[in-house]
N, C-alpha and C positions, 0 to 999 in steps of 0.2 A: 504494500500500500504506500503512497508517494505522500501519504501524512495520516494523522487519525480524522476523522471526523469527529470534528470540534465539537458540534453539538447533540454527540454522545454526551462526552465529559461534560459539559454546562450543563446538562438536563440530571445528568448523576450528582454533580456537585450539589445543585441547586436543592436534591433529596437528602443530601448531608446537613446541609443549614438547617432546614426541618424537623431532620432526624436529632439536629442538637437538642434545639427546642422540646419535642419530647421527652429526650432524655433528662433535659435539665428540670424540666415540668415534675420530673419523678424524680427527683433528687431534691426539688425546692419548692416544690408546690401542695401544699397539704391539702386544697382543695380539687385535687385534680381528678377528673371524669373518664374513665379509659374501659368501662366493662362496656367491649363493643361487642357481643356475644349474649347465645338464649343458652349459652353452655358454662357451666361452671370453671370459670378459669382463673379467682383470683388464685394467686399462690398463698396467700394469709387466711380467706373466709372461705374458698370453694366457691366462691356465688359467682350468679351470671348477674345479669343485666336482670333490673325486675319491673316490670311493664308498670306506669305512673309513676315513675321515677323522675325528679328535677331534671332539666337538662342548664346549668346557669349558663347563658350563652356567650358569655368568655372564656368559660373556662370549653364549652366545645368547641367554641371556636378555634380553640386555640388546639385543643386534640384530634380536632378534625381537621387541619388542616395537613395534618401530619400523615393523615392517611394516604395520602399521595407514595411514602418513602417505599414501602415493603414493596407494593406490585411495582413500582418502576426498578426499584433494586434488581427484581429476580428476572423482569421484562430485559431488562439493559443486561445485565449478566449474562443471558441466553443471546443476546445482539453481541456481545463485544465476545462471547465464546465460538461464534460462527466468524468472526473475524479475524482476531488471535488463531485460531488452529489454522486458516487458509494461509496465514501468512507463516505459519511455523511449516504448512506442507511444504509453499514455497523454498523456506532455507533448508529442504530434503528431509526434515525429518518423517522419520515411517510412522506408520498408523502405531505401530505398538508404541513408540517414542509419546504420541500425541495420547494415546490410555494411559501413560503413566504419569504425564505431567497433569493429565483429569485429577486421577485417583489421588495423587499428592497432593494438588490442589484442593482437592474438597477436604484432604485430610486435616490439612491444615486450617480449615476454615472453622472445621468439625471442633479441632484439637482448639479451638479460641471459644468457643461455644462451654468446652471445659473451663477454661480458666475462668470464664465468665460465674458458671454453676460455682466454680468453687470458693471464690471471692466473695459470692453472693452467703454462704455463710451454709448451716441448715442442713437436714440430710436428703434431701433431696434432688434430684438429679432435673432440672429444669432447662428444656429444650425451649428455644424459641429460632428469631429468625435466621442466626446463623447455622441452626439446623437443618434447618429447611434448606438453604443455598448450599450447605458443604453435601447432604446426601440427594440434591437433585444435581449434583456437577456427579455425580456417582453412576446416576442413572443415566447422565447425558454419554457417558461411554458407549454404552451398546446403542441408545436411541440417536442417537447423530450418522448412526448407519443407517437410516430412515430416510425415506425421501424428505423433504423438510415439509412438503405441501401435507403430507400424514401427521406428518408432530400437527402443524397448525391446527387439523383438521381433529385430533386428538384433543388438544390443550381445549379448543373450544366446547368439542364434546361434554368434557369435563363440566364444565359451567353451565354445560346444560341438563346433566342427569346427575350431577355431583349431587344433589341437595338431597334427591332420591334415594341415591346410594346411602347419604349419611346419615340420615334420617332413620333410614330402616337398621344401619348396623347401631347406632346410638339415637334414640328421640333428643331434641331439646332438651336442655335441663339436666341428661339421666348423665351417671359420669362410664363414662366409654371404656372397655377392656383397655388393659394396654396395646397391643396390637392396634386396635380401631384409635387408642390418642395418637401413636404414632406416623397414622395414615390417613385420617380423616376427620374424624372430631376429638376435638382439642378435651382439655378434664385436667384440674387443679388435684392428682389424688396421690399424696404423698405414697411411694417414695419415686413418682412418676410424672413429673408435671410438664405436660404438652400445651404449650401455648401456639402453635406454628404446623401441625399436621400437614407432612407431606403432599399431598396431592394436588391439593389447589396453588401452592407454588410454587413446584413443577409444573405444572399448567401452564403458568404465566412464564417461566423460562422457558417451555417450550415455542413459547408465539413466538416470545423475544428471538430464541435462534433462527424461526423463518423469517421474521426481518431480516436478518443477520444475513440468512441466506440469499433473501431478495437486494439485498442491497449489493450484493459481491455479482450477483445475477447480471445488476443494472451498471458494472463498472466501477464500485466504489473502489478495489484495487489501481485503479488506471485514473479517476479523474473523481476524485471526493465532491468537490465543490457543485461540481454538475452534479451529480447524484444527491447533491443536497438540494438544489433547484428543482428537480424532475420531483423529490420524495415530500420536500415542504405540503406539497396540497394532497398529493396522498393522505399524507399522519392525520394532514386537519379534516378529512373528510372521514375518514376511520374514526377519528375523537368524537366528530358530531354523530354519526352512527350509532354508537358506544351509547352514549349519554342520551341519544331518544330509548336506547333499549333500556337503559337503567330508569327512565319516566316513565317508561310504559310496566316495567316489576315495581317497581315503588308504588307505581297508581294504582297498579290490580292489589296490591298487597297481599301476594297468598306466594305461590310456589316463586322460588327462588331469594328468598328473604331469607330463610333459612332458621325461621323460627323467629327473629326478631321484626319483627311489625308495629306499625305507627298506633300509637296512642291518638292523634290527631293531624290535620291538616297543616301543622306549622311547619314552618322550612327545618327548622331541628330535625321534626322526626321524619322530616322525609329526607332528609343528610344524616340521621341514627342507623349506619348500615349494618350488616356483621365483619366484621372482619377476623372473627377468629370461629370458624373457618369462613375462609372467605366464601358469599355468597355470590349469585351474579349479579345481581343488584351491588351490590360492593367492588366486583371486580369490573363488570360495566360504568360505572363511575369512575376508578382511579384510575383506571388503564382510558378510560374516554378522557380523561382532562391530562393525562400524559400524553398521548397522541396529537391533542391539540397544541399543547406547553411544545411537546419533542417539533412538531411541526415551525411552530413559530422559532425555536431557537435553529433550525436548518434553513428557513426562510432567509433570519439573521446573515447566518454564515455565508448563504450562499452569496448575501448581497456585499460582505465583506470587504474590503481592499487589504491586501497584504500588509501587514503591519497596526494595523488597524488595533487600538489599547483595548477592545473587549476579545479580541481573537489572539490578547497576548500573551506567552505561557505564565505569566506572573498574575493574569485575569485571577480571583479566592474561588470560583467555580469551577474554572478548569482542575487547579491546582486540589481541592478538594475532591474530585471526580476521578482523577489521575491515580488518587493513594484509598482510596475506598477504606480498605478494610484497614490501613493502618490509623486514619481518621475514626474508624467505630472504636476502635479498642482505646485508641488513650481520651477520646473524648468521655469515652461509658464510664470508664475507669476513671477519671480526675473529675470528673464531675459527681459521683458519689463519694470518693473520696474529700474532695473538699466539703459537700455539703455535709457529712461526720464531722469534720472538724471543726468547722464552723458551727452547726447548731447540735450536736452531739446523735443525730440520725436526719434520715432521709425524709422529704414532706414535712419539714418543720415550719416552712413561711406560705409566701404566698407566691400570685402569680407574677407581679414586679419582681420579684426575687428569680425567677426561673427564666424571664425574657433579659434582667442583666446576666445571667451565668450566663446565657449563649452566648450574647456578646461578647464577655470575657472567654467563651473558650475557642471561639471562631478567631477571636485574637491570637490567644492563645499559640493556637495548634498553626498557625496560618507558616511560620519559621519551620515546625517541626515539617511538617508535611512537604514545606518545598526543599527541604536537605534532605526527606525521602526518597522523593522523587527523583532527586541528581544520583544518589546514591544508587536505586535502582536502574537505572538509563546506564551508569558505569559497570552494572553486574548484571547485564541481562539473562542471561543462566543462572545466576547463583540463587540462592533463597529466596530474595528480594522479590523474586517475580511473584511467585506467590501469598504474597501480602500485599 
């Protein structure tokens, strides 16, 4: 490829700032709203979400906007792994070569997901989103030998009779085998706690690789910039798509909600979606407003001039986009750490409290990340890639 496509990395980046925000939310916000589930998934009460439930609308606001991060994460993962292997076939490596840098990869992603659980204190073994991405880079081994128009046609499947499937192996509410938390409905049930059930984001990494796939189709190896012009009205027509689909499951409110259903007509509860497991109503929204978001920042690019300060690699989007996973880990980690030392646990203030931590750690990390990033550019084989 004769450069990355830029507005990968910005539309990744931009899920990082986000993802701060949540995280910081759960480190400093004692008010904070996150049972987005008819499934039992706190890790402290077991409870789900309980129908006439407050919604305070800054505090959803503020959690909902967040929802955007996971399906674009696993979306974009599955796009930049159809890209990354062509370009690794390119410098001759053999298909075994390209399974083994899978499987290390996920492992590693798996092996952060531990230190996460085990930091987190408790005896309990708590899977979430970095579960989800290290064992669906697991499954993309064998499934990437699929034609990619299958995966897509799969991944969407999924969102269409997932709810069916999940439904009958665990109802709402009931707390799921382990087997079923691990693959479909999530369940707070000590010494097991699945907040991220494989299947639905799998799903969403599946689409992301036939992007991935359509775009290398359309010459993104050979001429980025075009391929970011040609695909701009694509994504936005797909995003609008997406999102009459998610008003038309919101409006009927029965199948595909996934057990979580509006208490009333206010824009809350028709933006109160599941996402744990994701429903299509859920995944039809984040993935429709990513498509539109991804659309518009390729629009950007395509319109670009070389040199141009928002396409420059010191751009905190790019630069956040570029170190993903080394940005989750010390941002997760220094932001509950400091929120202990400062108020002696986690959710001790409020929500001004959680909208400065971001700020400070998007500061923060902004140095770290870009001495990552050089670091990995000088060791492209060694470790670094992987992180």
């Amino acid at each position: 490829m004769n450069r990355r496509l830029l507005a990968i990395d910005w539309m990744r980046g931009l899920v990082m700032v986000l993802m701060t925000l949540d995280h910081a939310s759960i480190a400093f916000n004692g008010g904070r709203v996150a049972l987005d589930s008819a499934y039992p998934i706190d890790p402290f009460t077991g409870a789900g979400w309980v129908p006439g439930s407050a919604l305070p609308p800054l505090q959803f606001a503020t959690r909902w906007v967040t929802h955007l991060c996971a399906p674009t994460f696993l979306f974009l993962s599955g796009t930049s792994l159809a890209l990354s292997l062509e370009k690794r076939r390119g410098e001759a490596m053999s298909e075994r070569e390209l399974d083994r840098h899978l499987l290390v990869r996920g492992a590693v992603v798996l092996g952060c997901e531990g230190v996460l659980s085990l930091l987190a204190g408790g005896t309990s073994a708590m899977l979430q989103v970095l579960y989800a991405i290290g064992v669906s880079l697991w499954c993309m081994v064998p499934l990437r030998r699929l034609d990619a128009r299958a995966l897509v046609a799969a991944g969407l499947a999924w969102f269409a009779v997932g709810e069916w499937i999940t439904t009958a192996v665990a109802p709402p509410g009931s707390v799921a085998a382990p087997l079923a938390r691990l693959l479909v409905a999530p369940a707070a049930a000590p010494p097991l706690v699945v907040v991220y059930p494989l299947a639905g984001w799998l799903a969403m990494m599946m689409l992301g690789w036939g992007f991935g796939r359509a775009l290398l189709a359309a010459g993104a190896a050979r001429d980025a910039r075009g391929v970011a012009r040609r695909f701009a009205p694509r994504c936005a027509a797909a995003g609008v798509a997406a999102l009459a689909l998610f008003a038309l499951v919101r409006g009927l409110d029965g199948y595909g909600n996934m057990g979580l259903h509006r208490d009333d007509g206010s824009l809350a509860q028709w933006l109160h979606v599941s996402k744990y497991p994701p429903a299509l109503a859920y995944a039809a929204l984040e993935l429709g407003l990513m498509a539109v978001a991804l659309g518009g920042f390729l629009a950007l690019e395509a319109r670009l001039r070389a040199g141009a300060a928002f396409a420059s690699p010191r751009n905190p989007l790019r630069v956040y986009g570029e170190t993903a996973l080394f940005f989750y880990m010390l941002h997760f980690v220094g932001l509950m750490v400091v929120a202990v030392a400062l108020t002696g646990n986690v959710g001790q203030r409020g929500l001004g409290s959680a909208y400065a931590a971001t700020a400070a750690a998007l500061v923060a990390l902004y140095p770290l990340c870009t001495a990552w990033r050089r670091y990995k550019r000088a060791h492209p084989r060694g470790f670094a890639q992987y992180v």
